[in-house]
N, C-alpha and C positions, 0 to 999 in steps of 0.2 A: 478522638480515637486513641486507644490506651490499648497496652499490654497487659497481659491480667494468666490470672493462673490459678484454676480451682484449688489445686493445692498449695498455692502460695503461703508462705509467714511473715514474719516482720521480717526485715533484713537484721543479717547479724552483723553486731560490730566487734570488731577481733583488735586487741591492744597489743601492738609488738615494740620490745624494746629491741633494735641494732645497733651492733657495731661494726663499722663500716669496714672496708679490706681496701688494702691502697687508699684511703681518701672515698672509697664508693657505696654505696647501697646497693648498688647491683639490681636496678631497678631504671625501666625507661618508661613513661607517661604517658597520655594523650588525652586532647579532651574529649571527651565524649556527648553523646545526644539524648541525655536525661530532661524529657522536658518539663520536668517539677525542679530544676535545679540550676540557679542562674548562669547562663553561659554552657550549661547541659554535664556539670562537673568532671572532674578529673581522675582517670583512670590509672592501674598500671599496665603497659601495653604490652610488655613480656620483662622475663628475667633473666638476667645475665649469667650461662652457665657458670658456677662455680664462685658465682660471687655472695655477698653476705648475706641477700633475699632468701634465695636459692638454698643454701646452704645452712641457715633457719627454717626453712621449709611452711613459714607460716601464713606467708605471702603469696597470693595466686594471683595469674592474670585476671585481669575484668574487675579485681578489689575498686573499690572510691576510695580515694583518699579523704577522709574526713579531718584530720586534724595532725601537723605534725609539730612537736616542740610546745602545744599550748597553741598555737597558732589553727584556727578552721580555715578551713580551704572552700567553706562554703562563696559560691558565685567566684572564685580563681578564675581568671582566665592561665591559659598556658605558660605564658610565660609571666605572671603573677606567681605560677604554682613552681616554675622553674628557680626562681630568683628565688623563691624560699626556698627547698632546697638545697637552692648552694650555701646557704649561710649557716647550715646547721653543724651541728658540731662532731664530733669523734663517735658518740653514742644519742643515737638518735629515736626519738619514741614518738611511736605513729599512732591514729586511729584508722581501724578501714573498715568499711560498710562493702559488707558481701551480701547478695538476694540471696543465695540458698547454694549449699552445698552439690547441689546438682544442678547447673545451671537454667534458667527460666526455660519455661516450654515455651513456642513460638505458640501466641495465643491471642487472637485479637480480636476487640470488638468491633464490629461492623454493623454502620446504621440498618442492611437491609441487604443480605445476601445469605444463599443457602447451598447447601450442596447436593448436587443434580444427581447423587447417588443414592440409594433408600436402600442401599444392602445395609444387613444385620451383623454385628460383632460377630457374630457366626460365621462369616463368608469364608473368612480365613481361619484356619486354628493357629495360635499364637506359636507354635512349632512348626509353623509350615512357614518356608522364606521364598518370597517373590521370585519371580522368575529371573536371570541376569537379564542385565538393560539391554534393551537393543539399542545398534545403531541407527542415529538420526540423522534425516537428510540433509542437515546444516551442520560438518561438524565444527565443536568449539576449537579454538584458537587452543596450542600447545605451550598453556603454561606449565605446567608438568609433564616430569620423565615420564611417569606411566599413565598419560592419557593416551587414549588406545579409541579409535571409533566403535572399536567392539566391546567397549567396557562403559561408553559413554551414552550418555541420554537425555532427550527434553523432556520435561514434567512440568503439566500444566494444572493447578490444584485451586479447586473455587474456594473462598475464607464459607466459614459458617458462623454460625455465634459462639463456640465454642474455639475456633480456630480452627488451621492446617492440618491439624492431628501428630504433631512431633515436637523432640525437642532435639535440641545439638550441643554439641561441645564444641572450645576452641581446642584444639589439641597443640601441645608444645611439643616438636620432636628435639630429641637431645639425643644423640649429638643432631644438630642441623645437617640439613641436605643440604648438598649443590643448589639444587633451584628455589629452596623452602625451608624455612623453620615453623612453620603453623600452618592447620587444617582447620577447616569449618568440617564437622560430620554430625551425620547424625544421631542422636543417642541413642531414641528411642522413639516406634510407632504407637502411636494411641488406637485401641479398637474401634472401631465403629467407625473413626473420623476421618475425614478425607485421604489422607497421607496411605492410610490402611486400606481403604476400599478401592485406591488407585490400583493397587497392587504390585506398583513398580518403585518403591519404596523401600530399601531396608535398612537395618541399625548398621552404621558402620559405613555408610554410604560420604562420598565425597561431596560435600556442596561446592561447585565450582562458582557459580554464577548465579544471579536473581533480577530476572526482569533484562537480561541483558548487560547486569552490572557484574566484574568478576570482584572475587570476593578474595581474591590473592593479598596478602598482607596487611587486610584489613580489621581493626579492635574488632573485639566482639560488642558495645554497643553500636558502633556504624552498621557491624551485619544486621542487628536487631532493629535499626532505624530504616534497612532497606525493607523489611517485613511490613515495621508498620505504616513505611510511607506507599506501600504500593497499591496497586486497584486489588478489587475484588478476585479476580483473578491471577494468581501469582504463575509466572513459568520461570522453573528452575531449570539447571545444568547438572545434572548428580553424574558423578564418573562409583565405578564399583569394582577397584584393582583384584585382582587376583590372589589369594589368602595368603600368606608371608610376605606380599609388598610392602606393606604398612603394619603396625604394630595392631594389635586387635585393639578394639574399641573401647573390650573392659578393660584395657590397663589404665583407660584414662577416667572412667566410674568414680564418681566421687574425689575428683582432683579439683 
């Protein structure tokens, strides 16, 4: 079972040369759940407001690190990729391997499952937005300020061969909240497909939780490993604050 994306392309590789601020990159790691890549390779996990990454702007969360100094990082384990790192000098030059400027749709293949909806891309017009979520008779556990039982919801969406019908971003807030520096949301609904004929789905939506797993300060490939490791059946947690809570969606479009 694989992630896949009709519009998918090669991954781009982005060449940056840093000079570091204090001693730093301004860059923190993780590994990640690539499973064409030994040890499931090494990611960057966020950027440090104001430091050299950051402040180059060339550098995004989710990047692979492909190579730094001459050195591949291919099959690194974490702390392989740490130790390198620290050795490196005052100006430092990376490769990094990005899937695509708008992050991968949640898309997967499944041996044998379909979706128990036959509505038409028509059902909904692409201007018309879902009704607000109702509350659910289980509510989630309050990792965030503004989950509200009146803003929160279960969503239970069958995979097809096509997938879920969405994609997400991780969203970095800067300055940092009190309880959170990053959001799982959604980007965008696809017509026809599940996410869209549920009807309780919209761009801009909070992903709290999947399958019961929360999804609070987790890389964006773990999120994407909880997608592809789950059944046919996925039940999510979407919360959907109130318009000025959170920054709108498009500012994070193409970041």
């Amino acid at each position: 079972m694989g992630a896949q994306d009709g519009n998918c392309t090669r991954p781009q590789v982005i060449d940056v040369e840093l000079r570091k601020i204090s001693g730093s990159l301004g860059i923190s790691i993780s590994s990640g759940a690539n499973a064409s890549e030994p040890n499931g390779g090494i990611y960057i996990k966020s950027l440090v407001p104001g430091g050299a990454a950051e402040r180059d702007g060339r550098l995004h969360v989710g990047d692979r690190l492909v190579e730094v100094d001459g050195v591949g990082f291919l099959g690194f384990t974490y702390r392989q990729a740490v130790e390198c790192l620290s050795k490196t000098g005052e100006v430092v030059v990376m490769s990094v391997e990005r899937e695509s400027l708008n992050q991968p749709r949640v898309s997967l293949s499944v041996e044998s499952c379909s979706s128990g909806s036959t509505n038409s891309p028509s059902t909904q017009p692409k201007n018309q937005h879902p009704p607000p979520p109702q509350s659910s008779s289980a509510p989630p556990r309050r990792e965030y300020s503004f989950i509200t039982d009146e803003n929160t919801q279960m969503v239970t969406l069958t995979k097809t061969d096509v997938g879920l019908g969405f994609s997400f971003l991780m969203c970095e807030i800067d300055p940092p909240r009190k309880d959170f520096n990053s959001l799982v949301r959604i980007k965008e609904v696809f017509p026809g497909q599940p996410a869209q004929q549920s009807g309780q789905i919209q761009e801009g939506d909070v992903l709290l939780s999947i399958n019961g797993q929360s999804l609070k300060e987790l890389t964006y490939p773990k999120v994407l490993k909880l997608f592809k490791s789950s059944p046919s059946d996925v039940c999510m947690t979407l919360c959907r604050p109130s318009p000025g809570v959170l920054p709108s969606i498009d500012q994070f479009t193409g970041t």
